[in-house]
MDAnalysis code that builds the backbone (N, CA, C; Angstrom):
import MDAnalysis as mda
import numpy as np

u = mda.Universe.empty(681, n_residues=227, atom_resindex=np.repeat(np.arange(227), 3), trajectory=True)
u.add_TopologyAttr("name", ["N", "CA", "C"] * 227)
u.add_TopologyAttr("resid", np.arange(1, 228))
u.add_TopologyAttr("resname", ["UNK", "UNK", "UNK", "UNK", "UNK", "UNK", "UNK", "UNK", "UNK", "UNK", "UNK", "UNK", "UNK", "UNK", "UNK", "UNK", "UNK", "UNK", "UNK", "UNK", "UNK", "UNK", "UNK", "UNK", "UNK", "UNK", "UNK", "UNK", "UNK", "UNK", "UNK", "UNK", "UNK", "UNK", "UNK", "UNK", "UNK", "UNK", "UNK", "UNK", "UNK", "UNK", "UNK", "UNK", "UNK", "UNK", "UNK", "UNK", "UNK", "UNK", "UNK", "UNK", "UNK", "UNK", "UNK", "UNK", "UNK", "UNK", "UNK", "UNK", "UNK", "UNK", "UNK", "UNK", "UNK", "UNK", "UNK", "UNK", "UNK", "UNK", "UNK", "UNK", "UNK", "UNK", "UNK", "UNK", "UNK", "UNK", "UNK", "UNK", "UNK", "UNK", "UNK", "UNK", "UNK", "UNK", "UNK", "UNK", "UNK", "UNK", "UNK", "UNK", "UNK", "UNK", "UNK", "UNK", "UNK", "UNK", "UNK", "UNK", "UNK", "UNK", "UNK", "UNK", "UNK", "UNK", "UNK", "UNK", "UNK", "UNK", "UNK", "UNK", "UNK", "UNK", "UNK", "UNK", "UNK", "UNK", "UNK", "UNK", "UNK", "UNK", "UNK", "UNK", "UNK", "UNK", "UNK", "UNK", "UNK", "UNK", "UNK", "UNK", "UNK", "UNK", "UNK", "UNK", "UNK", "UNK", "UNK", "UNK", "UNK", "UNK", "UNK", "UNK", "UNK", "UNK", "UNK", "UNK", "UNK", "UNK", "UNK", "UNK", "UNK", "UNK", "UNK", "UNK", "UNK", "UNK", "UNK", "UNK", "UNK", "UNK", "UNK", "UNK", "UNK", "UNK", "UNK", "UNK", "UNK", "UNK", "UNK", "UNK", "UNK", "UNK", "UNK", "UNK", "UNK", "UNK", "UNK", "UNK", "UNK", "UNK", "UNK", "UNK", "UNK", "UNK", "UNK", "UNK", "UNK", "UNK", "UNK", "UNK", "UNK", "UNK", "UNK", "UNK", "UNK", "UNK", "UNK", "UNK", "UNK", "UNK", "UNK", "UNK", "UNK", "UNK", "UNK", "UNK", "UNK", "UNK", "UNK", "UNK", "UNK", "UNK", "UNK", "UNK", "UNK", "UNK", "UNK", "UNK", "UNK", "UNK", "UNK", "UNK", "UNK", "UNK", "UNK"])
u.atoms.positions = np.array([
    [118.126, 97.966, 98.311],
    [117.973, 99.298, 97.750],
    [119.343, 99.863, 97.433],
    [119.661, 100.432, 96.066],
    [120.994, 100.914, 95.579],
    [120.521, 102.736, 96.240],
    [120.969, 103.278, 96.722],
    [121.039, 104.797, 96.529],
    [122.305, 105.628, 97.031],
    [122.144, 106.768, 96.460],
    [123.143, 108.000, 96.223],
    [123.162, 108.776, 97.475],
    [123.843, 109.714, 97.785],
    [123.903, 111.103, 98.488],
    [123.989, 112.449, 96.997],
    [123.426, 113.146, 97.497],
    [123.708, 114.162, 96.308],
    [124.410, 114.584, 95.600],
    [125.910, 114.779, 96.571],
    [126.863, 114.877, 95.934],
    [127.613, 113.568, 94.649],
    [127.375, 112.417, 95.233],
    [127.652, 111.189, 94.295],
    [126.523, 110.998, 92.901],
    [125.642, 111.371, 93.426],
    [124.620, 111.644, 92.262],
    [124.464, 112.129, 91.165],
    [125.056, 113.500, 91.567],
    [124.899, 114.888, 91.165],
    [126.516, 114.595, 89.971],
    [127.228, 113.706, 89.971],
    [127.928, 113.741, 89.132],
    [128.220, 112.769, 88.154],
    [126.926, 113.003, 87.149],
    [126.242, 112.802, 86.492],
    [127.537, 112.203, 85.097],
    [127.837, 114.002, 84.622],
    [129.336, 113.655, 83.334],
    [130.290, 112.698, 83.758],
    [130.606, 112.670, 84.885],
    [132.342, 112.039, 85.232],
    [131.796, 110.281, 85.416],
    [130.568, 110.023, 86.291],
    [130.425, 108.618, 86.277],
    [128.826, 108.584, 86.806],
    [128.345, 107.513, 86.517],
    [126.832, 106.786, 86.886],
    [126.668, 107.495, 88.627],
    [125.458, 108.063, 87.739],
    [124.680, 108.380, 89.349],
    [124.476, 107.615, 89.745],
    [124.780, 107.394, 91.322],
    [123.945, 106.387, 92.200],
    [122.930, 106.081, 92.177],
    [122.549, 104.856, 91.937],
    [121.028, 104.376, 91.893],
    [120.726, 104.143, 93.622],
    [119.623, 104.283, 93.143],
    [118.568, 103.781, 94.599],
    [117.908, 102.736, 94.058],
    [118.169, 101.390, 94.800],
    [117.579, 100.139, 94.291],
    [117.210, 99.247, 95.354],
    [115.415, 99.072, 95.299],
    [115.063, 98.429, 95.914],
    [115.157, 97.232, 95.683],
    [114.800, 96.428, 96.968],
    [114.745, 94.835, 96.475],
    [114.200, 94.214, 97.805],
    [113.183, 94.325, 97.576],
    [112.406, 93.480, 98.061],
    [111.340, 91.926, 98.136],
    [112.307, 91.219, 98.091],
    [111.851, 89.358, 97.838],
    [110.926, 88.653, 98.355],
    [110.180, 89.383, 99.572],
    [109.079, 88.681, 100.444],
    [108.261, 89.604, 100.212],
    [106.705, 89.348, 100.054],
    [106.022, 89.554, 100.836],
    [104.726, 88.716, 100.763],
    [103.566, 89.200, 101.043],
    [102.407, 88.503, 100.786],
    [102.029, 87.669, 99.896],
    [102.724, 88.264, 98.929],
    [102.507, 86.993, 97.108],
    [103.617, 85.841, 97.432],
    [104.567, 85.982, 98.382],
    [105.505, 84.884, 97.964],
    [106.665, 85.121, 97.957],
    [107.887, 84.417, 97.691],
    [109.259, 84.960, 97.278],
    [109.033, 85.736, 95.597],
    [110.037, 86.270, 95.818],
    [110.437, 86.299, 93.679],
    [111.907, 85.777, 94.091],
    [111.629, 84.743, 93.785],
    [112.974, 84.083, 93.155],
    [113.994, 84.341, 92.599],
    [113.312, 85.440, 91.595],
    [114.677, 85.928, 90.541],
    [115.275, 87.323, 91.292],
    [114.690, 88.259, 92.488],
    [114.964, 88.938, 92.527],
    [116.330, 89.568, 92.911],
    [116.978, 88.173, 93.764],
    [118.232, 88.355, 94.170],
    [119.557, 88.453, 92.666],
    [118.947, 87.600, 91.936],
    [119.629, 87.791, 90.715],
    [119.540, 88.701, 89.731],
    [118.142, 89.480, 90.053],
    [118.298, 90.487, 88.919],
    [119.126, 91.778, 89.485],
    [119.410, 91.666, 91.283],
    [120.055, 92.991, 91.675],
    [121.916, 92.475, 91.123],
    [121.754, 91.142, 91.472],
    [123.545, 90.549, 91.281],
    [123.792, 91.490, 89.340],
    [122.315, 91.169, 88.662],
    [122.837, 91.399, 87.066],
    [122.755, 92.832, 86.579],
    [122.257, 93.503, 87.598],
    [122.472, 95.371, 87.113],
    [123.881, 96.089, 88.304],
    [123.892, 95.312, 88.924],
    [124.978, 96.121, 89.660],
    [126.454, 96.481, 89.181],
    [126.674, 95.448, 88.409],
    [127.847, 95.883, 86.933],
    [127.285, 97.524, 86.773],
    [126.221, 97.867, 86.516],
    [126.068, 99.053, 85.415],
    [126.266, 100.251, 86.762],
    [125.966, 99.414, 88.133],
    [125.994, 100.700, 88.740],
    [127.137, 101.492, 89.675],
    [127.074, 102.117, 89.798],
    [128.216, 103.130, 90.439],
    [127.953, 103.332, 92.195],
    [128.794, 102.169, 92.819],
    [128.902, 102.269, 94.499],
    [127.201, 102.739, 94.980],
    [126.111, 101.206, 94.211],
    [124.742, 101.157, 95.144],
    [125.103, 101.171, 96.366],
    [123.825, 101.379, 96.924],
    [123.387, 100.858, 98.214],
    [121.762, 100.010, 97.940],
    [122.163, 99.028, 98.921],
    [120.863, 98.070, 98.697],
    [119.821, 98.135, 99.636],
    [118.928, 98.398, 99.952],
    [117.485, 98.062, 100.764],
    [116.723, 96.421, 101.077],
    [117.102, 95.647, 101.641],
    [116.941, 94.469, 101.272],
    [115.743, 93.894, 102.208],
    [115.184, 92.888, 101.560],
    [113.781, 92.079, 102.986],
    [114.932, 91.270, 103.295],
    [114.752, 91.279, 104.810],
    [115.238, 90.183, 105.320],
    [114.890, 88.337, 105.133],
    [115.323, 87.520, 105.587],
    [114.843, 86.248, 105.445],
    [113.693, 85.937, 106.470],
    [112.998, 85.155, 106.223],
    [111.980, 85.007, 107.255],
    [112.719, 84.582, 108.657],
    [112.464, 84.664, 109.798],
    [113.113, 83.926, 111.332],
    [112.664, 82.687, 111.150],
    [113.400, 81.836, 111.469],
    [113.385, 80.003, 111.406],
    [112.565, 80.513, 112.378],
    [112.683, 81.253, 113.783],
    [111.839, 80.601, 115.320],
    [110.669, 81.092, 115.194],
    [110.472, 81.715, 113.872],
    [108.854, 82.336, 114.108],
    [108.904, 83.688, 115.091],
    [109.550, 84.331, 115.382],
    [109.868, 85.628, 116.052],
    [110.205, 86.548, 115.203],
    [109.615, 87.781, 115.184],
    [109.916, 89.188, 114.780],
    [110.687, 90.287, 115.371],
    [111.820, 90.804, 114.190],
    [112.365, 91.492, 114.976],
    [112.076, 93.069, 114.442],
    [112.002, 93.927, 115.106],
    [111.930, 95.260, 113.941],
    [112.615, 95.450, 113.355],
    [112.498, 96.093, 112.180],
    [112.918, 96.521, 110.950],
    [114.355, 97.258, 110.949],
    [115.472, 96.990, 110.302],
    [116.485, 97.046, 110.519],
    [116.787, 98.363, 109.327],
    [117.839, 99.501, 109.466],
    [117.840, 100.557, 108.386],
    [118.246, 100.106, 107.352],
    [119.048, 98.603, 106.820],
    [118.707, 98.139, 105.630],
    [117.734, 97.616, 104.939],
    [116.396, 97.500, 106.069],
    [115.170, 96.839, 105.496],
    [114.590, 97.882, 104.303],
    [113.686, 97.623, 103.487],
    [112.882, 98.000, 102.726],
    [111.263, 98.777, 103.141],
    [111.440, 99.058, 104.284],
    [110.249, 99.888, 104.836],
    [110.038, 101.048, 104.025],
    [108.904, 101.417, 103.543],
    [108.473, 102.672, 103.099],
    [109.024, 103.794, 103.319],
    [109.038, 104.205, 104.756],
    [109.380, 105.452, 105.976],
    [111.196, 105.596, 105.130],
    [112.037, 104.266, 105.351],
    [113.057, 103.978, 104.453],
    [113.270, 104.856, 102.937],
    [112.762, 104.108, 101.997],
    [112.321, 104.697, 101.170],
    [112.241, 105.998, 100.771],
    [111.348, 106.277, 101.439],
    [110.797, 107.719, 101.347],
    [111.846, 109.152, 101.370],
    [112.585, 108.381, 102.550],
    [113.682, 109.077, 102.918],
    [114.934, 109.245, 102.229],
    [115.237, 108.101, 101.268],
    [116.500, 107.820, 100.718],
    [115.967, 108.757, 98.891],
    [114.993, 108.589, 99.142],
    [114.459, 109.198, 96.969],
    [114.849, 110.540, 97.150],
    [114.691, 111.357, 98.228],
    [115.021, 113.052, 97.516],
    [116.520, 113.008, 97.177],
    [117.313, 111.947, 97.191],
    [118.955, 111.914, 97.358],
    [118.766, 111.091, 96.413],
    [118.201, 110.751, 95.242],
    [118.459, 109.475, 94.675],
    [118.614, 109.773, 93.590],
    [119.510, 109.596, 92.340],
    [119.108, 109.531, 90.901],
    [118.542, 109.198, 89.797],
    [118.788, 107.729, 90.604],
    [118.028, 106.567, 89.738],
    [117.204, 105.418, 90.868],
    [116.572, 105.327, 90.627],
    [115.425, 104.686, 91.753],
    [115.252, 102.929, 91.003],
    [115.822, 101.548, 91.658],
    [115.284, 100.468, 90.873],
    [114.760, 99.879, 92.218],
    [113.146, 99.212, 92.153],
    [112.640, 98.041, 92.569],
    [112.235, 96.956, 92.007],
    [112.326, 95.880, 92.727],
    [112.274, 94.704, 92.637],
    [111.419, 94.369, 93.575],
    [110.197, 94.060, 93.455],
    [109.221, 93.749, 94.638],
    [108.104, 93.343, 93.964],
    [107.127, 93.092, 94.768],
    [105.734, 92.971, 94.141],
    [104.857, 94.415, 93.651],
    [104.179, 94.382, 92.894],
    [103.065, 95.359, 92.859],
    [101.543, 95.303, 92.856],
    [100.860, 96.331, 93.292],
    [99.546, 95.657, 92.864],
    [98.348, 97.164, 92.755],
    [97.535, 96.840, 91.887],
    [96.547, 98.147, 91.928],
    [94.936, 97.352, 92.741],
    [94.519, 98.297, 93.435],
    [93.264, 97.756, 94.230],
    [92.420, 98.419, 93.648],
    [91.872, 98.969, 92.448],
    [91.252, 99.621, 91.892],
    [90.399, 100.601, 92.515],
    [90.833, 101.423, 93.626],
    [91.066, 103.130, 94.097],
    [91.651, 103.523, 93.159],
    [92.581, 103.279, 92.306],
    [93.477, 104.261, 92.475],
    [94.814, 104.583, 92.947],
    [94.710, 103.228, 93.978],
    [96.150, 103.708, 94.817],
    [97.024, 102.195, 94.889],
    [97.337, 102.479, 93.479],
    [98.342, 101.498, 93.302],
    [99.613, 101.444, 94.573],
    [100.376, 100.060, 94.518],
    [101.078, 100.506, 95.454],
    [102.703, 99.467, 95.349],
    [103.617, 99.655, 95.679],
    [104.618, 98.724, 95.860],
    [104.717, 97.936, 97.417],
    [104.839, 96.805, 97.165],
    [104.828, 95.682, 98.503],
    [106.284, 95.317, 98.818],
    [106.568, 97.008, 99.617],
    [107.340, 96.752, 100.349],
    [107.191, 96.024, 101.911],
    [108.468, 96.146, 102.756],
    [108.203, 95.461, 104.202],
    [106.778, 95.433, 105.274],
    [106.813, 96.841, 105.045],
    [105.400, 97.452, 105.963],
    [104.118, 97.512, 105.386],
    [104.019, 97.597, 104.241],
    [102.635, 97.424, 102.548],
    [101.763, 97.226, 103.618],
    [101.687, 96.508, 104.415],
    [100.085, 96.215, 105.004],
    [99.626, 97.084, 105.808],
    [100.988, 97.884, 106.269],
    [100.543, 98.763, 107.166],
    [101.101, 100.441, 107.066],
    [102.021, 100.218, 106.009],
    [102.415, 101.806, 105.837],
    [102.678, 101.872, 104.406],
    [101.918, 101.213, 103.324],
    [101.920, 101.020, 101.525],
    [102.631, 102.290, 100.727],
    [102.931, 102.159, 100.077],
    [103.870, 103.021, 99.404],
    [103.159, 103.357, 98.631],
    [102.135, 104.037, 98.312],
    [101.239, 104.723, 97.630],
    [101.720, 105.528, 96.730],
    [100.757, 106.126, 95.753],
    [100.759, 107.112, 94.987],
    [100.384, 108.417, 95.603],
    [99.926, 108.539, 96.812],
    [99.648, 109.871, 97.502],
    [100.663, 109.793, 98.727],
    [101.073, 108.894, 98.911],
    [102.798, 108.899, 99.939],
    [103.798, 109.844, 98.643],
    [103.889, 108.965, 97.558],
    [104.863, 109.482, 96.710],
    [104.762, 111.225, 96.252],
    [103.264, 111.560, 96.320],
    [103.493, 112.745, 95.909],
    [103.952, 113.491, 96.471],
    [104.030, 113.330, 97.595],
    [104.327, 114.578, 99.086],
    [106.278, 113.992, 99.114],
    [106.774, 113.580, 97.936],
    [108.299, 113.689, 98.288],
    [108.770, 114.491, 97.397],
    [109.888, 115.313, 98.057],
    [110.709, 116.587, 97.205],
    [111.940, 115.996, 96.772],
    [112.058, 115.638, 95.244],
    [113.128, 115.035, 94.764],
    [114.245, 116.263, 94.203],
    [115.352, 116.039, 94.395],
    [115.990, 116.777, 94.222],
    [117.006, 116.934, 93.451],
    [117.187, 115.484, 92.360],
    [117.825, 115.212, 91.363],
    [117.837, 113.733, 90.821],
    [116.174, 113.257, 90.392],
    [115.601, 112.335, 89.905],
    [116.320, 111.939, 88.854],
    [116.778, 110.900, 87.598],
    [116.935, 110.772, 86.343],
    [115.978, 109.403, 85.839],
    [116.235, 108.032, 86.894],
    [115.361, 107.008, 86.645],
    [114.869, 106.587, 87.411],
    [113.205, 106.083, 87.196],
    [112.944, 104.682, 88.281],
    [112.169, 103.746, 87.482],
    [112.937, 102.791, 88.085],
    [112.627, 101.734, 87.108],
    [111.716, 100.743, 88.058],
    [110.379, 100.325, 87.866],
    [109.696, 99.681, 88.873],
    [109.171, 98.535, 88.129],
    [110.207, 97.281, 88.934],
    [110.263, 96.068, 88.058],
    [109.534, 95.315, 89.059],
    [108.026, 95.542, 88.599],
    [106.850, 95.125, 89.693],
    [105.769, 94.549, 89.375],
    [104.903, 94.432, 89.306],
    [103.389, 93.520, 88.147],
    [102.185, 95.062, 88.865],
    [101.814, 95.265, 87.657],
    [101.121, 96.330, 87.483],
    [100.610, 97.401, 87.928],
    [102.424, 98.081, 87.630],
    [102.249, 99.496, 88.221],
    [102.245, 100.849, 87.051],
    [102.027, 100.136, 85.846],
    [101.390, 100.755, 84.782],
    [100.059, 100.768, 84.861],
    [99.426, 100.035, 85.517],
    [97.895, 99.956, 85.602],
    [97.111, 100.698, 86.348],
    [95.731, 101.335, 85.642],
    [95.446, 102.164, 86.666],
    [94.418, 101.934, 87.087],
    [94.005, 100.746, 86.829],
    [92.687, 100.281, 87.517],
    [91.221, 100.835, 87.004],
    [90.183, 100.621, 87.206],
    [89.095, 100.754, 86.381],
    [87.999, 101.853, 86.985],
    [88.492, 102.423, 88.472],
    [87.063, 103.032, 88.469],
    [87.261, 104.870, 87.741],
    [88.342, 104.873, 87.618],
    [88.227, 106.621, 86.981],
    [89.734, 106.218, 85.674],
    [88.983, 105.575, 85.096],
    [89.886, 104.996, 83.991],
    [90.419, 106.264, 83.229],
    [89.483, 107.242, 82.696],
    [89.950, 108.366, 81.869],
    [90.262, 109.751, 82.597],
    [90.724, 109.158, 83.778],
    [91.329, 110.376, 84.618],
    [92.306, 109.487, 85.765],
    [92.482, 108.214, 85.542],
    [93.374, 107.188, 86.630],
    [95.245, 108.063, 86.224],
    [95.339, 107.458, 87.326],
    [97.101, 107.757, 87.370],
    [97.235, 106.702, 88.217],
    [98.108, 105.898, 87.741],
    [99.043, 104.704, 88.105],
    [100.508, 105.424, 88.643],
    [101.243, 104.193, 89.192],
    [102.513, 104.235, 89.885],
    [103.328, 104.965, 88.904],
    [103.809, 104.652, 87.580],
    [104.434, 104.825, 86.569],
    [104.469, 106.123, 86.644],
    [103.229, 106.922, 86.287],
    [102.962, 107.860, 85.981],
    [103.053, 108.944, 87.021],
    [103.154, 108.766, 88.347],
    [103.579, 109.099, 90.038],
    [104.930, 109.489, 89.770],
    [105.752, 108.189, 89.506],
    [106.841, 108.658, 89.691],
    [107.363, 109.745, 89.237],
    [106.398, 109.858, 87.687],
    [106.919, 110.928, 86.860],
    [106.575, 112.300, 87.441],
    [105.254, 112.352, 87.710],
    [104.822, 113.846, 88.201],
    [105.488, 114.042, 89.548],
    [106.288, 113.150, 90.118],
    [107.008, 113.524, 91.350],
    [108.588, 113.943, 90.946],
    [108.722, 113.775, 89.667],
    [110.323, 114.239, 89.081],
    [111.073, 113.369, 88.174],
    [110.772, 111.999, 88.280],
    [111.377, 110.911, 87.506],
    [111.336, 111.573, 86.065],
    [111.874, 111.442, 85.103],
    [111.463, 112.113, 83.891],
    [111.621, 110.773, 83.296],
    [112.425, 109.646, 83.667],
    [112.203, 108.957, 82.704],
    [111.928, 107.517, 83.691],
    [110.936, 106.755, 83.220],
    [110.005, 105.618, 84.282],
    [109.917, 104.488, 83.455],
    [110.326, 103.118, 84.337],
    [109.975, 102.103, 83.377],
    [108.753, 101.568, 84.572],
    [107.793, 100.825, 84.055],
    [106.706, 99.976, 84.842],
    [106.430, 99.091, 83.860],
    [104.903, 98.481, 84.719],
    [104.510, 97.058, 83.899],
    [103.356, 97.395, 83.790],
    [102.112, 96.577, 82.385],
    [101.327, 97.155, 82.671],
    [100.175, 95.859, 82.958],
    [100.745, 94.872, 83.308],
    [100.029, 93.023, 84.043],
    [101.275, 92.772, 84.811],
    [100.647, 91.353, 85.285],
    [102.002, 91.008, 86.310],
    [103.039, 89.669, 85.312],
    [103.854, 90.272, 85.828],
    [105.055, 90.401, 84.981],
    [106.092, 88.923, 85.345],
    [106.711, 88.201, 84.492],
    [107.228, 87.106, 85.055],
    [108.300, 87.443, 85.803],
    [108.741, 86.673, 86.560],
    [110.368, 86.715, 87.584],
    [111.269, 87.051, 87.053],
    [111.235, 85.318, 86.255],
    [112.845, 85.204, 85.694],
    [112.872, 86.099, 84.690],
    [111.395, 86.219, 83.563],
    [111.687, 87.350, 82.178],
    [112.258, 88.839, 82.948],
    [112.003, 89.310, 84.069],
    [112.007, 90.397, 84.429],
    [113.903, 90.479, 85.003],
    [114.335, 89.543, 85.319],
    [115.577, 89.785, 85.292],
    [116.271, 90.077, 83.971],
    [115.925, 88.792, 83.438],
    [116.388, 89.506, 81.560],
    [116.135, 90.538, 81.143],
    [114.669, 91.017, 81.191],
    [114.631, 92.574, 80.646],
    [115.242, 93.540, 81.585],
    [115.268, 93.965, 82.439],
    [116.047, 94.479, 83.091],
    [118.074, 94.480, 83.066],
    [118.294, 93.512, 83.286],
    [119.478, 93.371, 82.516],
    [120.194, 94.033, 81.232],
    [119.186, 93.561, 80.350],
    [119.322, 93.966, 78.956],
    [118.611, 95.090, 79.295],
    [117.956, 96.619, 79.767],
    [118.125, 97.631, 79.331],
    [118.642, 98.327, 80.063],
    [119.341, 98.122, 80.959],
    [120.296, 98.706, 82.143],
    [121.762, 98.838, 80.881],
    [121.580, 97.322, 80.175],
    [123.188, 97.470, 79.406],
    [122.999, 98.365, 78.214],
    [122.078, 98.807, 77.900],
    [121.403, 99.310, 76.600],
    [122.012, 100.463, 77.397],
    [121.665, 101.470, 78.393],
    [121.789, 103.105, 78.608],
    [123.606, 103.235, 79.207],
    [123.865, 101.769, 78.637],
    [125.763, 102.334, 78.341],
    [126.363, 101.881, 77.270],
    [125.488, 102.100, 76.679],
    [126.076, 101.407, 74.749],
    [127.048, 102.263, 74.402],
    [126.808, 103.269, 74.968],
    [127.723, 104.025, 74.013],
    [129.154, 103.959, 73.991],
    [129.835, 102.841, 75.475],
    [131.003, 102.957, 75.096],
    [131.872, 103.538, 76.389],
    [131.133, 104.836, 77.120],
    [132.453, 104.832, 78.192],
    [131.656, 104.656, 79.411],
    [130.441, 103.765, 79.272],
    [130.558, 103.242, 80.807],
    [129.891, 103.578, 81.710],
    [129.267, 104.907, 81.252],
    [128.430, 105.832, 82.239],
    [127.094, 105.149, 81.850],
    [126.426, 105.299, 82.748],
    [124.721, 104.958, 82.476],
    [124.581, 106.282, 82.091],
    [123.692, 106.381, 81.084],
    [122.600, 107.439, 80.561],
    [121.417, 106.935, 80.241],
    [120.412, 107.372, 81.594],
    [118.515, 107.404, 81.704],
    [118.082, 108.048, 80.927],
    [118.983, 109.244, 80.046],
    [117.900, 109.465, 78.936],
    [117.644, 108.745, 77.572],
    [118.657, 107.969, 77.322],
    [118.553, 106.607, 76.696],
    [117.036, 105.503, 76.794],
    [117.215, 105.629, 77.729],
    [115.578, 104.669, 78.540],
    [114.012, 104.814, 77.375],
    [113.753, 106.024, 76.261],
    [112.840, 105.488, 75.723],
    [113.444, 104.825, 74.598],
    [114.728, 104.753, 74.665],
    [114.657, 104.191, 72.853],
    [115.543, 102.487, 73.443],
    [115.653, 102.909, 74.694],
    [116.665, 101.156, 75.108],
    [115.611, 100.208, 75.755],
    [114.322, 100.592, 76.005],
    [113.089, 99.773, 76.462],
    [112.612, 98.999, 75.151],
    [111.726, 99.963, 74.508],
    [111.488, 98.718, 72.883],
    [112.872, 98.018, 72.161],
    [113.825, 98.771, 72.472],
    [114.968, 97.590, 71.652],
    [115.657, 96.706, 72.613],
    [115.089, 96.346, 74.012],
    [114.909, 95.558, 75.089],
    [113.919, 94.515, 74.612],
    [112.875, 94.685, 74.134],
    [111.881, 94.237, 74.389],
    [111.616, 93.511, 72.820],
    [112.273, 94.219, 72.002],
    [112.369, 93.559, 70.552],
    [113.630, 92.253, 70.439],
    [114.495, 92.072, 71.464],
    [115.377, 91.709, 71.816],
    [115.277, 90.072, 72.768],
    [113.888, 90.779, 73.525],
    [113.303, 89.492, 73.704],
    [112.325, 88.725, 72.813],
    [111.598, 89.228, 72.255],
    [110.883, 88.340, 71.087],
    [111.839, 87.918, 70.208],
    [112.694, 88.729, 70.136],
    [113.870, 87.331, 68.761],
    [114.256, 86.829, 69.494],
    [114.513, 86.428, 70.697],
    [114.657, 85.206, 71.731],
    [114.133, 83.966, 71.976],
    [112.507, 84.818, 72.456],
    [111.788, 84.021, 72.357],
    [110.411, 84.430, 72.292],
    [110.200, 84.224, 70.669],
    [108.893, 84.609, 70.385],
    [107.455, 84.374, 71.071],
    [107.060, 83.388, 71.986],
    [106.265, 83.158, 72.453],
    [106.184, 83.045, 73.567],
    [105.575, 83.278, 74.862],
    [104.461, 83.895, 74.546],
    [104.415, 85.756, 74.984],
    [103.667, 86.660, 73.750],
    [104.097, 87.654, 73.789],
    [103.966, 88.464, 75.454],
    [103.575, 87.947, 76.099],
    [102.884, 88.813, 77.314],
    [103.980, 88.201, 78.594],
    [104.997, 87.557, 78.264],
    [106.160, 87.859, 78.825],
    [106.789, 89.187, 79.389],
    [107.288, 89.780, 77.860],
    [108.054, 90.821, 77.501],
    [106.952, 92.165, 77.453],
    [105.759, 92.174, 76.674],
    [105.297, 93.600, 76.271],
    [104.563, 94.147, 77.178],
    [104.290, 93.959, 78.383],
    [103.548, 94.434, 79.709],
    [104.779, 95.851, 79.939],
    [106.018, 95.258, 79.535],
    [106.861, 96.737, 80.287],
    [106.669, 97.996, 79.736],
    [106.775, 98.982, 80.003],
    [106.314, 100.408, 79.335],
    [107.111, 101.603, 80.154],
    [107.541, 102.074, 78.910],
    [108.536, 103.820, 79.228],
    [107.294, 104.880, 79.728],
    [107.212, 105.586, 80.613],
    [106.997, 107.044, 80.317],
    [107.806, 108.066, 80.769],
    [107.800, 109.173, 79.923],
    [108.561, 110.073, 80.248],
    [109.382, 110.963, 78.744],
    [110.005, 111.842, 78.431],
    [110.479, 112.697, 77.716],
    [111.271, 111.346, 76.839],
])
């Protein structure tokens, strides 16, 4: 997990707000493979992260509790009202409630919900980028009234949100990510700018089809919302 204190945040003109960046590589689905590399390929863009990390599994088969660099929810929760820019790397998944969720450390037992998220007071949001398999999705039983993760983040302050809206490949997800992290400092001096994020996602994503045109459901699952 990359994150800020307010004051480092909060200074926004002079250099890149601190991101808050999760990264979480284990859980129930498996490793993600790519995930250690997609934090190595945005940390160029960012300004003195802090990381949230899963630990490795114990060779002896013993558990130890959760350490304050782990990726626990309770974690989490705590570090976003201080955060600017919010990135995970983890699994996602919608159970069709409604209550989509990110698979962080504790997911089985303390899930990072969309009704966890609402009850947090952010206090100087700009991005979160949730590089997860379908947390654009809102599942099927109140389809024309569903709210997905994406859309959470936003009504909790994010103004500008990237998600997925299927599950999303590894390795493509380091590339896209990569490439639109470098997109919101085109301009030249260096600073990230999240309000960049709707027009640096499709020219991310157009970027990968002249790459590699096939097959389209690589790349077009990712999706902006926000201003």
């Amino acid at each position: 997990m990359l994150c800020a204190t307010r004051a480092a945040a909060g200074a926004v003109r002079r250099q890149l707000p601190v991101p808050d960046r999760l990264h979480a590589h284990h859980s129930r689905r498996g490793p993600l493979r790519w995930a250690p590399e997609e934090v190595r390929r945005i940390r160029p863009f960012l300004h003195c992260p802090m990381q949230l990390a899963e630990p490795d599994p114990p060779t002896d088969g013993t558990l130890s509790p959760p350490s304050t660099d782990t990726p626990t929810t309770a974690a989490v929760l705590a570090r976003l009202p201080r955060s600017a820019v919010a990135h995970f790397a983890c699994h996602g998944s919608n159970d069709h409630t409604n209550q989509g969720m990110l698979h962080l450390h504790d997911h089985a037992t303390a899930p990072l919900t969309i009704s966890a998220l609402a009850q947090t007071d952010l206090a100087q949001p700009r991005l979160a980028y949730l590089s997860a398999c379908g947390t654009a999705n809102p599942g099927t039983n109140l389809i024309d009234q569903a709210l997905h993760l994406t859309g959470a983040f936003q009504l909790a302050g994010f103004p500008q949100v990237v998600g997925a809206l299927w599950p999303i490949d590894d390795r493509q997800a380091a590339v896209v990510t990569e490439s639109f992290y470098s997109r919101l400092t085109a301009d030249g001096s260096g600073r990230l700018d999240p309000d960049q994020a709707a027009s640096a996602l499709p020219d991310t994503v157009r970027a990968a089809r002249d790459r590699c045109p096939a097959p389209p459901s690589l790349r077009a699952g990712h999706l902006h919302t926000g201003a």
